[in-house]
C-alpha positions as CSV (number, residue, x, y, z in Angstrom):
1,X,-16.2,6.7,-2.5
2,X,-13.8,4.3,-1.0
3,X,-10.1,3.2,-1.2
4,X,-9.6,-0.3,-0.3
5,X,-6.6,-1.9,1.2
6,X,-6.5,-5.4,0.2
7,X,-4.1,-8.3,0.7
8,X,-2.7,-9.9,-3.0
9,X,-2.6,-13.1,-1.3
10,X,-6.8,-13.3,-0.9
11,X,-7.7,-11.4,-4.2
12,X,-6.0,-10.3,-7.8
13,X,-9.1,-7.6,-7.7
14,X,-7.3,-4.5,-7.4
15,X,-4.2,-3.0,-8.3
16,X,-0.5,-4.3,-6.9
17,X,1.3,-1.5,-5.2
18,X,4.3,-3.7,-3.3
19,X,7.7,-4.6,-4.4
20,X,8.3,-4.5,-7.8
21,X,6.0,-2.3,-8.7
22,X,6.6,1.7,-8.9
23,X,5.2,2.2,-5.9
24,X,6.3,-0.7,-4.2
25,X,7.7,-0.2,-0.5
26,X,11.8,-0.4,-0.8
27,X,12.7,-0.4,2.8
28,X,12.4,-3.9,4.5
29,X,11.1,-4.7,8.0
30,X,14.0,-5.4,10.0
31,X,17.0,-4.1,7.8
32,X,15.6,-0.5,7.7
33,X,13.8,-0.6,10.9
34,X,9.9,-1.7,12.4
35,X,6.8,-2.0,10.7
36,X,6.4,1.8,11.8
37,X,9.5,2.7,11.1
38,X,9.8,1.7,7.2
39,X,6.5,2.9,6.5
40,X,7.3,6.1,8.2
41,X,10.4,6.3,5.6
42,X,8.3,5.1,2.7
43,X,5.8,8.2,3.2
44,X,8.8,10.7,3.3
45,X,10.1,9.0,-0.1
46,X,6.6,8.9,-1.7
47,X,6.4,12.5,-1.2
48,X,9.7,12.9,-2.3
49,X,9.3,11.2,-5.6
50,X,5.7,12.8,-5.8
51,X,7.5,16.5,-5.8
52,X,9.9,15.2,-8.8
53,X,6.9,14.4,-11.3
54,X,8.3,11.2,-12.4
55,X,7.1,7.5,-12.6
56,X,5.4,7.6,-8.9
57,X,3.8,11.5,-9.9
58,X,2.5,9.7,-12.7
59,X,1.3,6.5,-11.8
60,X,-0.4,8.3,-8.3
61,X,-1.8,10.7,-10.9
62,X,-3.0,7.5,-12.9
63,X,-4.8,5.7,-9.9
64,X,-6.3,9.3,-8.5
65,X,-8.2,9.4,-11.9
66,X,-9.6,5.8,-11.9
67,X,-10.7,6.6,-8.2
68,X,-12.5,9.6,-9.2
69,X,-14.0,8.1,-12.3
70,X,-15.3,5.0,-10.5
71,X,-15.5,6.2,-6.8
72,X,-13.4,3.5,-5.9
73,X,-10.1,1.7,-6.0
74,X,-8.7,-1.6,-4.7
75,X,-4.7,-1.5,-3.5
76,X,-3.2,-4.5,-3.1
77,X,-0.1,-5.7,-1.2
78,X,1.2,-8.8,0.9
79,X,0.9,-6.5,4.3
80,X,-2.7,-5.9,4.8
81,X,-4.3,-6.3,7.0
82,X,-1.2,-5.2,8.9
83,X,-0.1,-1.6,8.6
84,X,1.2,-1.0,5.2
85,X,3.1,1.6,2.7
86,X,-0.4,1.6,1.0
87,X,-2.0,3.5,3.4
88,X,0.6,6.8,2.4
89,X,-0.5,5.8,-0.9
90,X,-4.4,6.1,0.0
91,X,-3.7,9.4,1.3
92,X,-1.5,10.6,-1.2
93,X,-4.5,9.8,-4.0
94,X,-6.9,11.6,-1.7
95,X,-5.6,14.5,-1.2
96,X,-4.8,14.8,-5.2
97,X,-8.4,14.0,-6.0
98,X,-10.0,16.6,-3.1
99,X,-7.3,19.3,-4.1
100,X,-8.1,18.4,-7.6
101,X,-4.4,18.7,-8.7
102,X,-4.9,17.2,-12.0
103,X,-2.3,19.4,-14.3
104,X,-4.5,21.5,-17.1
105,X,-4.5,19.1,-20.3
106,X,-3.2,15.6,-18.6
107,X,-4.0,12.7,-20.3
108,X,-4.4,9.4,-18.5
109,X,-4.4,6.0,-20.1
110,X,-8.1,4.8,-20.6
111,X,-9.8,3.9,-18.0
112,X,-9.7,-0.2,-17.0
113,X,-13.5,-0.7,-15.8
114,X,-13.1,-3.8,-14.8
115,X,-10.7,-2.7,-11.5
């Protein structure tokens, strides 16, 4: 079982985690600090926004499930393979699918077998 980390500018195989999307990385290299630095903040916020059970709760929820039902997922942003906010987002998924903290009757949308 693997989770890729994937650059959006070599394949569309996977699913887009940067800007734009709910999971996408809102601090910017340079404004908000280094490389390190803004992905040090985006893991704080992550886990932040995990706690609230909101969009990000839901969507990491979403991607944990496809990873355990195909034993694998592809993340894609513009970064890789520098570091990247995707990597929070690897270990956030992980450690929902080894705790199993899936809430008792949770429904996810279908799974997409073609990702």
């Amino acid at each position: 079982m693997s989770i890729f980390i994937n650059n959006k500018r070599d394949t569309d195989y996977g699913i887009y985690c940067g800007r734009g999307s709910v999971l996408g990385n809102k601090y910017l290299i340079g404004r908000d600090g280094t490389r390190s630095e803004v992905c040090a903040k985006y893991r704080v916020w992550l886990w932040d926004e995990f706690k609230k059970r909101g969009k990000v709760y839901n969507e990491i929820l979403r991607l944990a499930n496809l990873y355990r039902a195909k034993g694998t997922l592809s993340l894609l942003c513009f970064c890789a393979p520098l570091q990247c906010h995707t990597e929070h987002i690897r270990s956030l998924i992980l450690w929902v699918v080894s705790n199993n903290f899936f809430p008792p009757g949770a429904t996810f949308e279908k799974v997409d077998e073609t990702l």
